[in-house]
DRENDO-1510 file (C-alpha; in Angstrom, 1 decimal, always signed):
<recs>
REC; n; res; u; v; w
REC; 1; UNK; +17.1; +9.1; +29.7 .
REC; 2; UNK; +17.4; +6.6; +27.2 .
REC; 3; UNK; +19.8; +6.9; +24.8 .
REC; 4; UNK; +20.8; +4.9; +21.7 .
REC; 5; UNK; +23.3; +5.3; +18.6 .
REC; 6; UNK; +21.7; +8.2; +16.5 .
REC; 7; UNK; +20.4; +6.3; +12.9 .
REC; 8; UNK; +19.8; +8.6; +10.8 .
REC; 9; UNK; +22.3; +10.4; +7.8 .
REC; 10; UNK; +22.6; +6.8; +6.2 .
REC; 11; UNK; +21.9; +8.1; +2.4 .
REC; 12; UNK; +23.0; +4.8; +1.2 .
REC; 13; UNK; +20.2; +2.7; +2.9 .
REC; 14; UNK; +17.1; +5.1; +1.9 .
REC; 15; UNK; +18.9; +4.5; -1.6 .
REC; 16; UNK; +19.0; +0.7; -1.4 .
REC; 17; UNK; +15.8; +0.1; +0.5 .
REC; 18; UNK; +14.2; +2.6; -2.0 .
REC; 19; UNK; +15.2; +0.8; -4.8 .
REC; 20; UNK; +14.3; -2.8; -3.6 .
REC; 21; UNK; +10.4; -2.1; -2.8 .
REC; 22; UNK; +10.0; +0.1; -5.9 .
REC; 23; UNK; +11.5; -2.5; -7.6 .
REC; 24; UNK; +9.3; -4.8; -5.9 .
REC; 25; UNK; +6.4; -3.3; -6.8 .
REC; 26; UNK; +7.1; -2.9; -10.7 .
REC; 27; UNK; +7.9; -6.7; -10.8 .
REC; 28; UNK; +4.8; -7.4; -9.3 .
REC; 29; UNK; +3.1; -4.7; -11.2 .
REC; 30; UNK; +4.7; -3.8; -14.8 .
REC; 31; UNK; +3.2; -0.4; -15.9 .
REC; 32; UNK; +2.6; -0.3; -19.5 .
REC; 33; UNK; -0.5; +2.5; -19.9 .
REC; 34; UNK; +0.2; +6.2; -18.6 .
REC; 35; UNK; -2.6; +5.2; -16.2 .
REC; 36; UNK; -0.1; +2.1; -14.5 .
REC; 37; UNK; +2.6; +5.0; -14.7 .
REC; 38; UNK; +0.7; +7.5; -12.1 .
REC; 39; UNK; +0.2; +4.6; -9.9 .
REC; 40; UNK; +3.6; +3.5; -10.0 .
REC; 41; UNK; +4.8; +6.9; -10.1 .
REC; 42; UNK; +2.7; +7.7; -6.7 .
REC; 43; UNK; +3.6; +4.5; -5.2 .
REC; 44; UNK; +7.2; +5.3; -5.6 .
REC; 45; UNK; +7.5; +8.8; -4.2 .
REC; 46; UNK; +5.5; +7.4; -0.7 .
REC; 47; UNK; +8.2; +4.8; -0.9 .
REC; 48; UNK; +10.9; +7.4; -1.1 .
REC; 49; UNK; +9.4; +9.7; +1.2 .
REC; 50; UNK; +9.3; +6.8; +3.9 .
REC; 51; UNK; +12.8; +5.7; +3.2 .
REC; 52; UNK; +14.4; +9.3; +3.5 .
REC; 53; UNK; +12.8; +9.8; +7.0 .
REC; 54; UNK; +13.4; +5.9; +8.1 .
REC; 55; UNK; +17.2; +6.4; +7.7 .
REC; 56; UNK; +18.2; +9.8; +6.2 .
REC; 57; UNK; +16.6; +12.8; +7.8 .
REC; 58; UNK; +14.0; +12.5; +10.5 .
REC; 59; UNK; +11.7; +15.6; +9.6 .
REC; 60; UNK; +8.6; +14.3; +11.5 .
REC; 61; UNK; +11.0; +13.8; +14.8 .
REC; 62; UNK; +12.5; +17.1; +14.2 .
REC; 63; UNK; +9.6; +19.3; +13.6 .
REC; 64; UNK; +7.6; +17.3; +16.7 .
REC; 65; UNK; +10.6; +17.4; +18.8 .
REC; 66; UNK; +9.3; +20.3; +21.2 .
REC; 67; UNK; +5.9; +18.2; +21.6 .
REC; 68; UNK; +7.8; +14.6; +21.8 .
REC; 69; UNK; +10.1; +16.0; +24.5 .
REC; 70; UNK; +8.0; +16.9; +26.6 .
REC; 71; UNK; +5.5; +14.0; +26.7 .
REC; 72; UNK; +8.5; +11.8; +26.4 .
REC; 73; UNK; +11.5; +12.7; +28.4 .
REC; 74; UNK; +13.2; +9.8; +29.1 .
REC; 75; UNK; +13.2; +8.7; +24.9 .
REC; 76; UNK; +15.9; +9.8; +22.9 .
REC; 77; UNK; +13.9; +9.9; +19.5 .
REC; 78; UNK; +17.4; +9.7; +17.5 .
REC; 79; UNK; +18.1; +6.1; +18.2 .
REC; 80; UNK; +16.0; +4.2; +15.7 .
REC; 81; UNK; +13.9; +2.1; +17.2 .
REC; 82; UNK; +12.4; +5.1; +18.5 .
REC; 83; UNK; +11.6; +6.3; +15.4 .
REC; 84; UNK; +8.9; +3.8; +15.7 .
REC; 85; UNK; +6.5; +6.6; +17.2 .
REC; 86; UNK; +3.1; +4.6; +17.3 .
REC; 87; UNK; +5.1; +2.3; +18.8 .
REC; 88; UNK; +5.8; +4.6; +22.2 .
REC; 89; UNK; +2.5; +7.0; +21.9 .
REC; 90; UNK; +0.4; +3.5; +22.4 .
REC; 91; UNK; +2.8; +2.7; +25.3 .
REC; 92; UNK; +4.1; -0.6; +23.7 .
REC; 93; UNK; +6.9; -1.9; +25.8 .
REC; 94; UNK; +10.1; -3.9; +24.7 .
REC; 95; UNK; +11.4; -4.1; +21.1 .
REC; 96; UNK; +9.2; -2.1; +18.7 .
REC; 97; UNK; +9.8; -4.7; +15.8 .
REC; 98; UNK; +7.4; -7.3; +18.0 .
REC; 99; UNK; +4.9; -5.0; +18.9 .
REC; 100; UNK; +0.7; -5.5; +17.7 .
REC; 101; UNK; +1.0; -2.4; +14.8 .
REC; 102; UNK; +4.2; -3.8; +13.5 .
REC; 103; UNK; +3.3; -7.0; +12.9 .
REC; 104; UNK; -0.3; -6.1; +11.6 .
REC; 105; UNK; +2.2; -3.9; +9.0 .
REC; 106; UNK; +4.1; -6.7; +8.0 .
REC; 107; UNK; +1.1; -8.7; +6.8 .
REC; 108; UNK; -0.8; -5.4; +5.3 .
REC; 109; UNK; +2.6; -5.3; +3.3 .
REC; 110; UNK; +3.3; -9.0; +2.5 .
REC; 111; UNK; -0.3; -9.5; +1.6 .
REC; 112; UNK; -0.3; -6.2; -0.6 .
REC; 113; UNK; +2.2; -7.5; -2.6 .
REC; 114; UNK; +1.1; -11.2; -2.7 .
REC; 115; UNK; -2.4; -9.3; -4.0 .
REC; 116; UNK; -0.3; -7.0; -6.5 .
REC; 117; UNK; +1.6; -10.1; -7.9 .
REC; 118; UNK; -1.7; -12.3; -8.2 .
REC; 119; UNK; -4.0; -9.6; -9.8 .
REC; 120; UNK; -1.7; -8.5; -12.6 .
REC; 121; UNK; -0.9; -12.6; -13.4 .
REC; 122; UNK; -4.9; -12.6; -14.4 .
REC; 123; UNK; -5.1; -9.1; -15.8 .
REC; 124; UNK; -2.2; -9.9; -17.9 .
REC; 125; UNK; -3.6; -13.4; -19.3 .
REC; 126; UNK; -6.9; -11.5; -19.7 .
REC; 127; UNK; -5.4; -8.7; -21.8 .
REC; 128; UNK; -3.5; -11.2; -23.4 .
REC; 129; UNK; -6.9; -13.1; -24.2 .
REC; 130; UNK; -8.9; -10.0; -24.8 .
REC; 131; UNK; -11.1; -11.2; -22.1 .
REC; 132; UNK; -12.4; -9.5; -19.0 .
REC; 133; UNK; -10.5; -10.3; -15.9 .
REC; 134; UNK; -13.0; -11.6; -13.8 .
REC; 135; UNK; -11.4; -14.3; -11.7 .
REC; 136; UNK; -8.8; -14.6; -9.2 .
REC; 137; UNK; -8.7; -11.4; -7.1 .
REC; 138; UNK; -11.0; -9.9; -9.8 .
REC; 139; UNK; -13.6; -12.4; -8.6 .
REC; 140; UNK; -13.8; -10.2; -4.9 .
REC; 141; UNK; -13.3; -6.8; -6.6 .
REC; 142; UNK; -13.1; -4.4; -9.6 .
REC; 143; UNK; -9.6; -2.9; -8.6 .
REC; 144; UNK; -7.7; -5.0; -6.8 .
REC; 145; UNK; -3.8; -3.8; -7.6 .
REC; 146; UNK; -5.1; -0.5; -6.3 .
REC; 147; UNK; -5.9; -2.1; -3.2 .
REC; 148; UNK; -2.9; -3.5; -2.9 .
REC; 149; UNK; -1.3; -0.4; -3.4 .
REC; 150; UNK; -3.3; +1.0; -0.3 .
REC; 151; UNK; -2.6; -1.8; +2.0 .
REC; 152; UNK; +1.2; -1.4; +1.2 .
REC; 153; UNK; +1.1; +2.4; +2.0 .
REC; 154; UNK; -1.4; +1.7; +5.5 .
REC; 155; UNK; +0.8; -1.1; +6.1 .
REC; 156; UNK; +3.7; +0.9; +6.3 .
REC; 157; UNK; +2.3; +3.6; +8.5 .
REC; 158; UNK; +1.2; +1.2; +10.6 .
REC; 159; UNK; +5.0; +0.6; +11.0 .
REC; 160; UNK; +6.9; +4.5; +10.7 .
REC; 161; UNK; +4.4; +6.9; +10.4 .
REC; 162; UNK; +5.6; +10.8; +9.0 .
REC; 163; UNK; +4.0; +13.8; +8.1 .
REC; 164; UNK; +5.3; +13.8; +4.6 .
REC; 165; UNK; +3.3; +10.1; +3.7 .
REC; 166; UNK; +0.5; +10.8; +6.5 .
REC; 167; UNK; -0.7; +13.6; +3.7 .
REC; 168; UNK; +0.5; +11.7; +0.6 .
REC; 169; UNK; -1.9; +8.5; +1.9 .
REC; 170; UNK; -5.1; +10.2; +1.4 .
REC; 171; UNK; -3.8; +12.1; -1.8 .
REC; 172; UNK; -2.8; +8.7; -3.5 .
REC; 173; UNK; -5.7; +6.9; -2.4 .
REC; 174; UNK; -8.0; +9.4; -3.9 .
REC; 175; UNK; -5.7; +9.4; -7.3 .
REC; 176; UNK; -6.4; +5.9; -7.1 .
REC; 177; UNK; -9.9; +5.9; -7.0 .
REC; 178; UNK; -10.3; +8.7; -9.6 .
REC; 179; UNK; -8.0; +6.7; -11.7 .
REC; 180; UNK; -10.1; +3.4; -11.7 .
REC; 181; UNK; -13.4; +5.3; -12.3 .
REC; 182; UNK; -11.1; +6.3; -15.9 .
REC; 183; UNK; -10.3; +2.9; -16.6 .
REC; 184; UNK; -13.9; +1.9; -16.3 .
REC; 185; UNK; -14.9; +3.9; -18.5 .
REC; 186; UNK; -12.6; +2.7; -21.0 .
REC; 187; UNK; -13.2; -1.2; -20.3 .
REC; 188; UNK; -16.7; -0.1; -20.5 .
REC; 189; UNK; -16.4; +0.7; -23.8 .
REC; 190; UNK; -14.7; -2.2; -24.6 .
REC; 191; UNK; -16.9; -5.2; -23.2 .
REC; 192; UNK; -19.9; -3.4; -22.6 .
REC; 193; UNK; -22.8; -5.4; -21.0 .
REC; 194; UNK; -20.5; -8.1; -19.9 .
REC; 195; UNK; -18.2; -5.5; -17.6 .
REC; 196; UNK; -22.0; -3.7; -16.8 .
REC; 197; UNK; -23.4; -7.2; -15.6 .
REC; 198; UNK; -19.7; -8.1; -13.2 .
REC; 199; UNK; -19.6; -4.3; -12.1 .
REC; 200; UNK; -23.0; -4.5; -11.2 .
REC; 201; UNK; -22.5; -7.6; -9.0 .
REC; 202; UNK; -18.5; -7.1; -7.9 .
REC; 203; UNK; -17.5; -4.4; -5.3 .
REC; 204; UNK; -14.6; -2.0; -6.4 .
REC; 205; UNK; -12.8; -1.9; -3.5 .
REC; 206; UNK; -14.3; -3.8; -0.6 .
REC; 207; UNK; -14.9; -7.4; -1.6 .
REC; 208; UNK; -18.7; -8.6; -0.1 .
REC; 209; UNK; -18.2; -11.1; +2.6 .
REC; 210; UNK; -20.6; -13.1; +1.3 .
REC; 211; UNK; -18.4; -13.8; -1.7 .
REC; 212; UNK; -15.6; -15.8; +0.4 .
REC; 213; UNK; -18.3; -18.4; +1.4 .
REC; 214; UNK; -19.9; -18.9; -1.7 .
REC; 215; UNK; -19.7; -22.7; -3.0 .
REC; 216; UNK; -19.9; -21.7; -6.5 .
REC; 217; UNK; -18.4; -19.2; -9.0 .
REC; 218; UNK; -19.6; -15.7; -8.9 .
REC; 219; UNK; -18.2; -15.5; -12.6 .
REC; 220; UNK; -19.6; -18.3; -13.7 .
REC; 221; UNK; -23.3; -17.3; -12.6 .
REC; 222; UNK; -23.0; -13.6; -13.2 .
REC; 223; UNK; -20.8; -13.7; -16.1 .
REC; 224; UNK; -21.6; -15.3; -19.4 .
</recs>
């Protein structure tokens, strides 16, 4: 059997890593509406969730135990690295940190947060200019922090997948998406034709491929 030191009970690292990416995210965010709260406010508890099973208590290794131990006799599931699951149900050999699904969910997370950070730069000048935000990552879609949001999350399931954020995922992503069909409504109101004419042309959450090869401005020639 393989064996390794059990990793789990550390209470001060689900705090501390807790802390950093929520804190992370509201740099790179900076709620101000009750709307920004909820997403934050989601966004936070799947980070928590993750955290307490990565290095407090395993839940999804303990109530999977009976089926883990019998596929997989010969993998003590309380060293760490085995808590990588994906990691042995795809058969992956060696150390889990190099394997295809982990490093897929380092760039799903890096690039969720580059795409976090970018899009509220522009939404901020915008608000601040009481324009429409139309360029930058506003230029490929309608809602792009909410993406990035969801490509944090996927990215880290990719990674250390659990019951507990395995049902939060879909839950969050739907607030999400009920959440910017509110917002709009409200920017709607606010810029009429001008948002109708870059809604009608600009995906809300899947950018059009044809948009990365364009030579020229989709705001520009859609916008004005």
């Amino acid at each position: 059997m393989e064996h390794g030191t059990p990793s789990y009970g550390l209470w001060d690292l689900v705090i501390i890593n807790s802390l950093i990416f929520v804190f992370f995210a509201f740099s790179f965010f900076k709620p101000q509406t009750k709307t920004d709260w909820r997403t934050f406010g989601g966004f936070s508890a799947f980070i928590v969730a993750l955290m307490i099973e990565m290095y407090g208590f395993p839940l999804t290794i303990f109530l999977l135990s009976g089926w883990l131990t019998k596929q997989y006799p010969q993998i003590d599931f309380l060293a760490h690295d085995n808590g990588h699951l994906l990691h042995t149900i795809f058969g992956f050999k060696g150390d889990p940190h190099f394997d295809p699904l982990h490093i897929l969910s380092i760039f799903l997370i890096g690039g969720g947060f580059w795409l976090l950070s970018s899009s509220w730069r522009i939404l901020y000048n915008a608000q601040k200019s009481k324009v429409l935000a139309v360029t930058g990552p506003y230029h490929y879609v309608r809602h792009p922090q909410y993406v990035a949001f969801t490509l944090i999350m996927l990215g880290f399931l990719f990674q250390w997948p659990t019951i507990p954020t395995l049902i939060m995922f879909p839950i969050l992503v739907y607030t999400y998406m009920r959440l910017g069909h509110r917002e709009e409504a409200a920017v709607e109101r606010e810029f009429g034709d001008e948002y109708r004419r870059y809604a009608a042309h600009t995906p809300r959450y899947f950018p059009h491929l044809k948009f990365f090869f364009e030579g020229r401005s989709h705001t520009a020639s859609r916008v004005r």
